[in-house]
C-alpha positions as semicolon CSV with decimal commas, in nm:
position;residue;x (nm);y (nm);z (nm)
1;X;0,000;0,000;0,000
2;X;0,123;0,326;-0,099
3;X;0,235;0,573;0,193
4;X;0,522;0,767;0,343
5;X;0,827;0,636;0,509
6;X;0,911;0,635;0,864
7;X;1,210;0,922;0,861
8;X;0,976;1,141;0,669
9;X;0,712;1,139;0,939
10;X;0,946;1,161;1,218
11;X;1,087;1,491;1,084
12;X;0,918;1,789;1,134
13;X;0,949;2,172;0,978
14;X;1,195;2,342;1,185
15;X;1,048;2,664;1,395
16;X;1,317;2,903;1,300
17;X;1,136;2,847;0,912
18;X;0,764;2,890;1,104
19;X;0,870;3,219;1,256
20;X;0,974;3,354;0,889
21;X;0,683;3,228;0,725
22;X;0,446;3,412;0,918
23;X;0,618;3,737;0,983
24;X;0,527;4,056;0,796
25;X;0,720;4,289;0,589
26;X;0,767;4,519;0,817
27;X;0,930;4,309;1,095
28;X;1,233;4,368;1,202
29;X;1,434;4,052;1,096
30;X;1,621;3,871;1,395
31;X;1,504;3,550;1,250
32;X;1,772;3,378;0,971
33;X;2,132;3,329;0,984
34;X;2,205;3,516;0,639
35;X;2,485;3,823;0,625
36;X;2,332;4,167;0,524
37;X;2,640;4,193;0,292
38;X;2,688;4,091;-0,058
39;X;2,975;3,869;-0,238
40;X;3,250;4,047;-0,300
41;X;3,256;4,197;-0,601
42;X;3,533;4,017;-0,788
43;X;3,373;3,662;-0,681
44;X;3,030;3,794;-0,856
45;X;3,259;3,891;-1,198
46;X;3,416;3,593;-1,190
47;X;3,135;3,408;-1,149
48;X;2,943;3,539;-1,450
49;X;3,313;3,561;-1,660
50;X;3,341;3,157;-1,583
51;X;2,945;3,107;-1,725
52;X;3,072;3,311;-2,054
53;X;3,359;3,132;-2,085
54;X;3,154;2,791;-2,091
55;X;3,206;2,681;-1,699
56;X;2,862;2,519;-1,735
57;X;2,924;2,159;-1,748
58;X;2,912;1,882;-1,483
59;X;3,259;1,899;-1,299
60;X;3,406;1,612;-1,142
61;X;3,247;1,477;-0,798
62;X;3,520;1,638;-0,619
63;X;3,500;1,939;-0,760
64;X;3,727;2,198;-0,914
65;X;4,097;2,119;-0,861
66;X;4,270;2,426;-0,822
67;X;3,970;2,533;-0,578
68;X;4,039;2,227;-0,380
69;X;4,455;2,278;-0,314
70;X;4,349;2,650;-0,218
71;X;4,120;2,500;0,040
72;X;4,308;2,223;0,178
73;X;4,675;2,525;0,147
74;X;4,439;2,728;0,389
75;X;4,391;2,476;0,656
76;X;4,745;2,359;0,595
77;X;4,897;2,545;0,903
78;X;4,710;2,335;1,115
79;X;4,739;1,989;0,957
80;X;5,029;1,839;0,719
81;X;4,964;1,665;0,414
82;X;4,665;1,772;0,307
83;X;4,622;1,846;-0,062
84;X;4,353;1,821;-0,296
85;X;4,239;1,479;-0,241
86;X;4,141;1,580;0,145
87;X;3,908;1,786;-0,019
88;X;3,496;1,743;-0,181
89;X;3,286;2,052;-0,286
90;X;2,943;2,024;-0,180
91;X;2,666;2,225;-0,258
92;X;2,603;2,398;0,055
93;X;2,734;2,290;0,416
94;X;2,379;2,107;0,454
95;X;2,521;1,888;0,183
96;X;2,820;1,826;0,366
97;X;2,674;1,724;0,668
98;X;2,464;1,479;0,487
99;X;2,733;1,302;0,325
100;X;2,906;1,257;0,634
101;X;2,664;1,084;0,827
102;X;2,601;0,863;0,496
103;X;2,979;0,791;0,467
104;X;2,995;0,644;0,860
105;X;2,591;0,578;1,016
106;X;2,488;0,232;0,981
107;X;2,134;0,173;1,076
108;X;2,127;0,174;1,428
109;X;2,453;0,343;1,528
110;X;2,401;0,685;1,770
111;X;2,559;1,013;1,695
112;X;2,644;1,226;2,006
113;X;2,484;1,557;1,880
114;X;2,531;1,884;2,068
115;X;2,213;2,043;2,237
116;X;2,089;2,354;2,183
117;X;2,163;2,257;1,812
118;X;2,117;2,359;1,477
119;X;1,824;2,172;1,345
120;X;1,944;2,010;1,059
121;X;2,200;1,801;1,279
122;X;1,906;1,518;1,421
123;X;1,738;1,482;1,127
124;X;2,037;1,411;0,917
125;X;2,125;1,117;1,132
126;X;1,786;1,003;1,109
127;X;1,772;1,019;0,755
128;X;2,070;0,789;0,774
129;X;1,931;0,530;0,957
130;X;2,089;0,640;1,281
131;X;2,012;0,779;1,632
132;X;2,076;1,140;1,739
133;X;2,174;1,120;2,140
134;X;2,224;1,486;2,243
135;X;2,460;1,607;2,486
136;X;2,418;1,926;2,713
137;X;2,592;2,239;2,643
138;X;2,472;2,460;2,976
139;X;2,408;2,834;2,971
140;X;2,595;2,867;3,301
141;X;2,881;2,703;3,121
142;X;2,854;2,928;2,848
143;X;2,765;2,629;2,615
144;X;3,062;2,395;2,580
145;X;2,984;2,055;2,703
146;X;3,137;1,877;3,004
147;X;3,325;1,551;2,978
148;X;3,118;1,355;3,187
149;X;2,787;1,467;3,004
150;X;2,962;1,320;2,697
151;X;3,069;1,040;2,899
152;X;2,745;0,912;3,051
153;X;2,633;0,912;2,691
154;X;2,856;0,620;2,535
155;X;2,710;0,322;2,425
156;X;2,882;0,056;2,183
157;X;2,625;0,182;1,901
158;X;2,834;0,535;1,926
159;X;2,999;0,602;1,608
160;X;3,093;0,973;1,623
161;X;3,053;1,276;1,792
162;X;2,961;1,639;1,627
163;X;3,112;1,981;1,778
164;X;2,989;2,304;1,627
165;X;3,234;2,594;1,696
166;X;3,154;2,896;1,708
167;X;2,815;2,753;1,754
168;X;2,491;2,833;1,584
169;X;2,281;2,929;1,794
170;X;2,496;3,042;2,105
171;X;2,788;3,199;1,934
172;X;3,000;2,978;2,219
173;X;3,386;2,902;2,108
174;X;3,653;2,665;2,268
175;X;3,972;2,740;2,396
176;X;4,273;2,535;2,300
177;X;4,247;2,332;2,656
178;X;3,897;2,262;2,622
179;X;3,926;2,146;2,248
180;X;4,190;1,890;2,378
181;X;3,969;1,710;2,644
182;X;3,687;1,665;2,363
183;X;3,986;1,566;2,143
184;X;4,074;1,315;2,400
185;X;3,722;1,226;2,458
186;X;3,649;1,105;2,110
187;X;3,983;0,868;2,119
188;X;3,910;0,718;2,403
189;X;3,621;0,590;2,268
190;X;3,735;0,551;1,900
191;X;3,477;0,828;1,809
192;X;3,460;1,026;1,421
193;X;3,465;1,399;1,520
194;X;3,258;1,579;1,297
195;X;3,372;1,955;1,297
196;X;3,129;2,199;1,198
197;X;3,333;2,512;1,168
198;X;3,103;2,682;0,958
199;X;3,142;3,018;1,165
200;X;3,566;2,961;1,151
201;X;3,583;3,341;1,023
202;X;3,346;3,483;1,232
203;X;3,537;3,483;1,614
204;X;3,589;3,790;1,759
205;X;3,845;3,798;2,064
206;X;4,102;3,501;1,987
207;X;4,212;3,307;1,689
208;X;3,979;3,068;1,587
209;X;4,017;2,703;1,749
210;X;3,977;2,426;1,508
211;X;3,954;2,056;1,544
212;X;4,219;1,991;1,312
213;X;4,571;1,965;1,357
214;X;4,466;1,796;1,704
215;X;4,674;1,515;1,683
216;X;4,357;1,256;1,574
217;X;4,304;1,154;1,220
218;X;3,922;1,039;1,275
219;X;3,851;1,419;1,224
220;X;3,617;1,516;0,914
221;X;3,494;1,873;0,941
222;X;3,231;2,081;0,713
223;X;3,229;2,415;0,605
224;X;3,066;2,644;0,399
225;X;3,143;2,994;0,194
226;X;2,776;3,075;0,286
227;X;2,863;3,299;0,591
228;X;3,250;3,362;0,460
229;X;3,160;3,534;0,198
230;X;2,805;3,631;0,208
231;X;2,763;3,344;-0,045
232;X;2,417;3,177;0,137
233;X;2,210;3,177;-0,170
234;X;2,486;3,017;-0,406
235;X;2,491;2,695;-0,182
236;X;2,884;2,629;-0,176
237;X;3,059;2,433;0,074
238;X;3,323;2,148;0,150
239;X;3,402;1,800;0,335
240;X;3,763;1,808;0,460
241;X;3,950;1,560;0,648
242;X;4,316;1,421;0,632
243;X;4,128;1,133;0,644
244;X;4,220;0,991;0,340
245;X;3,944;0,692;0,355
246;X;3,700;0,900;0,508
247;X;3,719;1,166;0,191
248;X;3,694;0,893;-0,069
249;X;3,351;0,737;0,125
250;X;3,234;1,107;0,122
251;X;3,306;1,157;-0,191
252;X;3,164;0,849;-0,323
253;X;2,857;0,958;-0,113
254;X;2,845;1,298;-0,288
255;X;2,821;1,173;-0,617
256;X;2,512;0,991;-0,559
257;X;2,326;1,348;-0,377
258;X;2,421;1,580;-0,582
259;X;2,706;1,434;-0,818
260;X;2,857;1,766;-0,846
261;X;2,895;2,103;-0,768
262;X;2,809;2,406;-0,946
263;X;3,082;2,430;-1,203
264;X;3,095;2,893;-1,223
265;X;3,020;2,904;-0,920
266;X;3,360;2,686;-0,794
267;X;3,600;2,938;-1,005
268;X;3,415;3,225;-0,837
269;X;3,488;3,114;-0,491
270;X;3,855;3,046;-0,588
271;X;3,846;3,408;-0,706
272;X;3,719;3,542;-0,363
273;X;3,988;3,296;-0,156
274;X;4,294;3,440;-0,380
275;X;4,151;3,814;-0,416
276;X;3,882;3,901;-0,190
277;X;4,094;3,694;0,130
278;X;4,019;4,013;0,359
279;X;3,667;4,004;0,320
280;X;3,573;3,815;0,597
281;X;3,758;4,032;0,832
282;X;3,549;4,320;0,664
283;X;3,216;4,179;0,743
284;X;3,341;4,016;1,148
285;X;3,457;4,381;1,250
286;X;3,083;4,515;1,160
287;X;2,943;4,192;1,352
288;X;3,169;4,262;1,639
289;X;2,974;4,601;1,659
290;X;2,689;4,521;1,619
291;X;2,720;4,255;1,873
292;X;2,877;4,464;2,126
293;X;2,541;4,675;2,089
294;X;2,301;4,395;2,133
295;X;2,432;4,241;2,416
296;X;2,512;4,544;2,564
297;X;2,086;4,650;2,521
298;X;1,940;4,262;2,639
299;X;2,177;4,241;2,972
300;X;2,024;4,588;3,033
301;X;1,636;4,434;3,060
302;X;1,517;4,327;3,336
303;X;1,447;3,950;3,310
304;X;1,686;3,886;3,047
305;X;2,075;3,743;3,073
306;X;2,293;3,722;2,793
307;X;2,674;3,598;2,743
308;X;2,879;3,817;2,495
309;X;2,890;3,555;2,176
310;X;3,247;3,519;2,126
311;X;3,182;3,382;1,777
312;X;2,943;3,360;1,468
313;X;2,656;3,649;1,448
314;X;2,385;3,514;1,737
315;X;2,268;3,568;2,103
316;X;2,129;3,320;2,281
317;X;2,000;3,523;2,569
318;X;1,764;3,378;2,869
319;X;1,457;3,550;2,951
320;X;1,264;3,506;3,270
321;X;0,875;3,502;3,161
322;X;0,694;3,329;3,425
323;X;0,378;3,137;3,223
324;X;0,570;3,161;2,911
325;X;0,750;2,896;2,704
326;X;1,011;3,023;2,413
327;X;0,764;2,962;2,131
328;X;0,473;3,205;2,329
329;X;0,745;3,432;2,391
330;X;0,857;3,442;2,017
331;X;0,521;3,497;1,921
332;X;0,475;3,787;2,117
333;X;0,791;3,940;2,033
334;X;0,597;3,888;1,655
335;X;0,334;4,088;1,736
336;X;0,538;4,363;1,815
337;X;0,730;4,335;1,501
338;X;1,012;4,187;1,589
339;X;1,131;3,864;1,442
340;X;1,374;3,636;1,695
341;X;1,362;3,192;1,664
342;X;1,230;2,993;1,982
343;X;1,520;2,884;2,163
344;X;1,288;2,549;2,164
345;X;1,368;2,518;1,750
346;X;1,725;2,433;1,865
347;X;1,596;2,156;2,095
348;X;1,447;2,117;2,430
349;X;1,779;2,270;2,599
350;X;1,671;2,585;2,447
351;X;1,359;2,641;2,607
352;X;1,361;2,990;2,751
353;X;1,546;3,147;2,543
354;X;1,558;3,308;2,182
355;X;1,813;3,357;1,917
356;X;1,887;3,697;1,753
357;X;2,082;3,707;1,458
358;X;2,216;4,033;1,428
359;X;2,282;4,066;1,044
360;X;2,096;4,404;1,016
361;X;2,226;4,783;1,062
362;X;2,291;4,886;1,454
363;X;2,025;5,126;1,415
364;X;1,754;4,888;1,323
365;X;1,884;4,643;1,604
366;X;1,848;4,970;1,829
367;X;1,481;4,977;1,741
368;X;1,447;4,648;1,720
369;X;1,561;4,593;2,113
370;X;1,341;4,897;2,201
371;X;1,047;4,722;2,116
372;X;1,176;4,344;2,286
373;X;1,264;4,593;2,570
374;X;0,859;4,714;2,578
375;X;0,778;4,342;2,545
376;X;0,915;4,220;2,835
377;X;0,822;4,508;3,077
378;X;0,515;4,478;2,940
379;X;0,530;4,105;3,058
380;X;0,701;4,082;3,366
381;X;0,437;4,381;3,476
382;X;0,132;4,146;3,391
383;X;0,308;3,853;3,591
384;X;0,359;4,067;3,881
385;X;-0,005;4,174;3,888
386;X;-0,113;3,843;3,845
């Protein structure tokens, strides 16, 4: 009989999506992850040069070459030997994930998944066959997990563990030490670490801190030129791992997703990596601003903590609304014009609190607080007389 398969009906539309969907025009938008910037311009000429010149074909599963040794030379300062082959173009980071968990989930095995989380991480591994287990990451330890949280979690169905620094939603990084111990947590137990540094040019106070060049070779991380350079809509992104059985598995598995990337579109990015390299620090000193400013206007309301994000372009701030759950809270927020995701759309670990991306102006995230601000006195007041 005709019908729908289990992993379709166990997945559901993500809230961060519901939010959009039914905000109006005039909201001010807190709600998606996406840069207020533009590629640079070079990347945009050389994209439309490359579709002249014929770059319209199917490329190799892989992906363009020369784009792949300029990837795999920028990570080289971390970890020796990689080249080209350590190396797959994926359309998108989304993509990248999903290969992954194809290349190493059996049906069956768990994934240790970070909670709050981005939302495509469970369903991935259930689309696999797998099980998503989710680990902690506590407010009051400004989101990075503890040890024995991961450890209590082990099973022998555990095949791999995912980290996502800077994190989306927190903004939370790792320092060098605490990078280690989850280093040494994963060999202990013979773990994959899968690395999604998305967010790897967006930190703000100290270098980034990546999960390569760690001393383990069960590391395959995904990234994206979606938030590097303002590239969300053109779906770019990469699998790389020293790995060198890990990358051909991926590989393989990308072949039968997407089979390729986006042949222009591969010459472009190489012509934003080897001309436009300072872009990214363009766009993080604006973010830095502009999250100085919203932090600075949430730890001012009553009700409402929030760390300093020391990495990609969200808060994650708490809010103390008695009778109110994060998707009632969101929702009134809406009605005010202001659009923010339910901390619950990153998992139950989120509840009571709310994302902002701040990827608009600092004068519309000025008005935008002033009207959270009259939301919230407007809410602890009716608590109080209640």
């Amino acid at each position: 009989m005709a019908g729908f398969s289990d992993r379709a009906r166990a997945i559901k539309p993500t809230g961060i999506r519901r939010m959009f969907d039914l905000a109006g025009d005039d909201a001010i938008q807190f709600g998606l992850g996406e840069p207020d910037f533009q590629p640079p311009p070079v990347a945009i000429e050389a994209f439309h040069r490359a579709m002249l010149d014929g770059r319209n074909k199917y490329t190799s599963t892989g992906g363009l070459p020369e784009l792949r040794r300029k990837i795999a030379e920028s990570w080289s300062h971390l970890e020796e030997g990689l080249d080209e082959s350590s190396v797959c173009m994926t359309m998108s980071g989304t993509n990248a994930l999903l290969d992954i968990f194809l290349a190493i989930v059996n049906p069956g095995d768990e994934v240790l998944i970070p909670e709050p989380y981005f939302p495509l991480y469970p369903p991935d591994v259930v689309i696999c066959g797998g099980n998503a287990v989710t680990y902690p990451c506590r407010f009051e330890k400004e989101f990075v997990p503890k040890i024995e949280d991961l450890e209590s979690l082990v099973t022998e169905r555990t095949v791999a563990v995912l980290y996502n620094f800077p994190s989306n939603p927190t903004g939370a990084t790792v320092t060098p030490s605490q990078r280690d111990l989850l280093v040494a947590f994963a060999k202990r137990h013979d773990l994959w670490i899968v690395t999604d540094e998305v967010y790897d040019k967006i930190v703000y106070d100290e270098p980034h801190v990546s999960f390569l060049g760690a001393g383990y070779d069960k590391v395959i991380m995904l990234n994206s030129f979606s938030k590097t350079f303002a590239m969300t809509g053109w779906r770019i992104g990469y699998v790389l791992s020293p790995n060198k059985e890990a990358m051909e598995q991926v590989t393989k598995m990308q072949y039968y997703v997407t089979a390729c990337s986006n042949d222009a579109m591969q010459y472009a990015v190489l012509e934003a990596m080897e001309r436009a390299h300072w872009y990214p620090d363009h766009m993080r000193i604006e973010f830095q601003a502009r999250r100085d400013l919203i932090t600075r206007r949430l730890n001012g309301m009553d009700g409402v903590t929030c760390h300093t994000p020391k990495g990609a372009f969200y808060v994650f701030p708490r809010f103390e609304m008695p009778g109110l759950n994060s998707e009632q809270l969101a929702f009134e927020m809406l009605n005010e014009g202001v659009l923010c995701s339910p901390g619950s759309a990153f998992g139950s670990a989120g509840e009571g609190h709310l994302r902002f991306a701040y990827t608009i102006s600092e004068s519309e995230i000025d008005r935008g607080m002033d009207r959270v601000e009259a939301v919230t006195k407007r809410l602890r007041g009716l608590s109080q007389d209640s």
